[in-house]
N, C-alpha and C positions, 0 to 999 in steps of 0.2 A: 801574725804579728811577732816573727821572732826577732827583727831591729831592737827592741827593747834592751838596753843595758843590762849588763848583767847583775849591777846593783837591785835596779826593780825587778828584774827578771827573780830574784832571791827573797824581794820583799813580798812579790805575790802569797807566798805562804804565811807570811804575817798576816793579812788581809781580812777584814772580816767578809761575812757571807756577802752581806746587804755591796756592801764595796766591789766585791767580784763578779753580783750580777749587772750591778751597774756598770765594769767595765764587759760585759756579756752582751748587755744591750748596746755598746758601743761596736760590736763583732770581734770585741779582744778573745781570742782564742787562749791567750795563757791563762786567761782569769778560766776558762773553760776546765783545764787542766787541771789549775789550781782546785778548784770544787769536786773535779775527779779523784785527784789525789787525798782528796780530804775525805770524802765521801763514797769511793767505787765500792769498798770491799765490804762497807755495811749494806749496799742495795744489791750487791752482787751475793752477800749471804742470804739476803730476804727470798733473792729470785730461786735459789740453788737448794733453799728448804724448802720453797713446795713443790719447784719441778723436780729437784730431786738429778739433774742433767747441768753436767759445767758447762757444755756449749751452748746450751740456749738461757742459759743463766748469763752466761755471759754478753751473750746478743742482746739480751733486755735490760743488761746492766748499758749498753752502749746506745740503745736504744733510747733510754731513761735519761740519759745525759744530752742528747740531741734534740730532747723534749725540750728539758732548760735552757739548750741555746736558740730551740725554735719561739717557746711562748715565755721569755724570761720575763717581758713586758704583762703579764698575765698574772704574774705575782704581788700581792699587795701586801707589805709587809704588814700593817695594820691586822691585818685578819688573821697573823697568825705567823711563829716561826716559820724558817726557809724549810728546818727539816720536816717540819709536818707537810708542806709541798710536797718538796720533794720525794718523801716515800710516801706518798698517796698517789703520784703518779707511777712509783714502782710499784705499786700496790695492782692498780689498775692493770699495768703494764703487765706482770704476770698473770694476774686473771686472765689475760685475755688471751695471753697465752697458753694457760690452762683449756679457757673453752676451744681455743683453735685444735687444740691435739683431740679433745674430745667430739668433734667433729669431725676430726679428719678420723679416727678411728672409727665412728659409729660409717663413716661413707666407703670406706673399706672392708670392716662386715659383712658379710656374704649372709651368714641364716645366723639365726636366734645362740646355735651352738658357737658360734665367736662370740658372743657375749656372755658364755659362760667364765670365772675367773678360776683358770688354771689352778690356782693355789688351793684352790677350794674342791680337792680332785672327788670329796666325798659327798659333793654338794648339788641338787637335782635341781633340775631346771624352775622345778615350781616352787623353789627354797629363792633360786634366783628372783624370780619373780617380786616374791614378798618383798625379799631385799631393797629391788629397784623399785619397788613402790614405796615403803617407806624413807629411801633416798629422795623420791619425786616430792614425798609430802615434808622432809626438811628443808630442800630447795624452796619448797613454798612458801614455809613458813620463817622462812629468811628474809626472803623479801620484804615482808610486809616488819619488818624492825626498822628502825630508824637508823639512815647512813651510819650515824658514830658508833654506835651499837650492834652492827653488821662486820662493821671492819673490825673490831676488837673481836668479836669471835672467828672468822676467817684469818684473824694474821694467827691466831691462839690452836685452833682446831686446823689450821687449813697450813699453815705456816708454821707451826711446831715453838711457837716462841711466848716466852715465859709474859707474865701481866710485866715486870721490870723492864725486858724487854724493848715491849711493846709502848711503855710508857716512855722509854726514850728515844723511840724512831717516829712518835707521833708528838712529842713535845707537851703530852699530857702529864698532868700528874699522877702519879703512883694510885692515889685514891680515887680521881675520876675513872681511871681503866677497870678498876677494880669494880666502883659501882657501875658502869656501864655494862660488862660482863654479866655482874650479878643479876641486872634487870634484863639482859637479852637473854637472859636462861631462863630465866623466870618465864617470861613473854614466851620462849620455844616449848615447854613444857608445857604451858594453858594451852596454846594451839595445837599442839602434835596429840594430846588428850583429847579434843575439842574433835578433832579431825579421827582419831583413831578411833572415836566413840560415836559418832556420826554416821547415818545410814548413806548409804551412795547413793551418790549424788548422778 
C-alpha cells in the first residue's frame, strides 16, 4: 500500500495501536510498519536476551510481526493491552526457539560425553548427572504454576529482565509482577522440597 499520500503516510506514526491493527486487518502494510517501528527493538531485545544470538533474535523479532499480520483478527482489545499480545507472542515465539536448538543439539549428540558443559572442565560426569536431574525436576515443577505465574519467572530467570521491565512489556502493574513472582517462588520451593524429599518414584 505505498499509494498513500505522503501526508498519511506521515500520520501513521501518530496512530494509535488499536488504529494500526485495524488498518492490519484491512492488509495495510504501512500500518505493519508503523507497529514495527514502534515496537521491533523492544521484541528484538526480549528475543536477543535469552538467545543470547542477533540473527535469530532477529528472525523471531520478523517472525513476531508476521504473527500480527497473520492473526491481527485474534486480538480482542477488551482482554487486554496490544503490548501484552504482542510480547506473549514473542514470548512464545523464542521459547520455542529455545526448545528448537535444544533439540537439535541433544539430535546431534553422539554419546553422554557431549553433554558434558565444556565450561565446567572440572566437573565429572556423575556431577553432570545430578545437575540434569535437578534441571529435569525444575522443568517440572514449572509446569504445574499457573500461565501468569510461569511467564513472569521465565521472562525474569530465563530472560534476564528486571520485575519493571517485565511490568511494562506485559501491561501488568509493578505490584501484580511482583506478587506473581513472589507466589511462583513460593510454589517452586514447596515442590522442588516436596520432590527432593521424596523417595523414587
Amino acid at each position: 500500500m505505498n499509494d498513500a499520500p505522503v501526508d498519511e503516510a506521515r500520520n501513521y506514526s501518530d496512530m494509535s495501536d488499536e488504529i494500526l491493527l485495524a488498518k492490519i486487518a484491512e492488509s495495510d502494510r504501512q500500518a505493519l510498519e508503523a507497529l514495527y517501528d514502534r515496537y521491533g527493538r523492544r521484541v528484538f531485545a526480549l528475543a536477543a536476551r535469552m538467545l543470547n544470538d542477533p540473527q535469530s533474535s532477529e528472525e523471531v523479532t520478523q517472525d513476531v510481526f508476521m504473527s500480527v499480520w497473520r492473526r491481527v483478527t485474534s486480538y480482542k482489545p477488551g482482554r487486554g493491552k496490544f503490548t501484552t499480545w504482542l510480547f506473549s507472542i514473542a514470548h512464545n515465539r523464542t521459547i520455542d526457539e529455545l526448545r528448537k536448538r535444544m533439540r537439535d543439539r541433544n539430535r546431534d549428540n553422539q554419546n553422554i560425553d557431549d553433554h558434558i558443559d565444556i565450561k565446567e572442565e572440572s566437573a565429572l560426569p556423575a556431577d553432570q548427572i545430578v545437575a540434569q536431574s535437578e534441571f529435569d525436576m525444575v522443568k517440572h515443577a514449572m509446569k504445574a504454576l499457573p500461565e501468569e505465574q510461569r511467564r513472569v519467572v521465565e521472562l525474569s530467570y530465563f530472560g534476564g529482565f528486571t520485575q519493571v521491565e517485565i511490568s511494562e512489556m506485559t501491561g501488568q502493574p509493578l505490584g501484580t509482577v511482583k506478587t506473581r513472582m513472589r507466589l511462583a517462588l513460593k510454589k517452586l520451593r514447596a515442590s522442588l522440597a516436596n520432590r527432593m524429599t521424596s523417595p523414587e518414584r
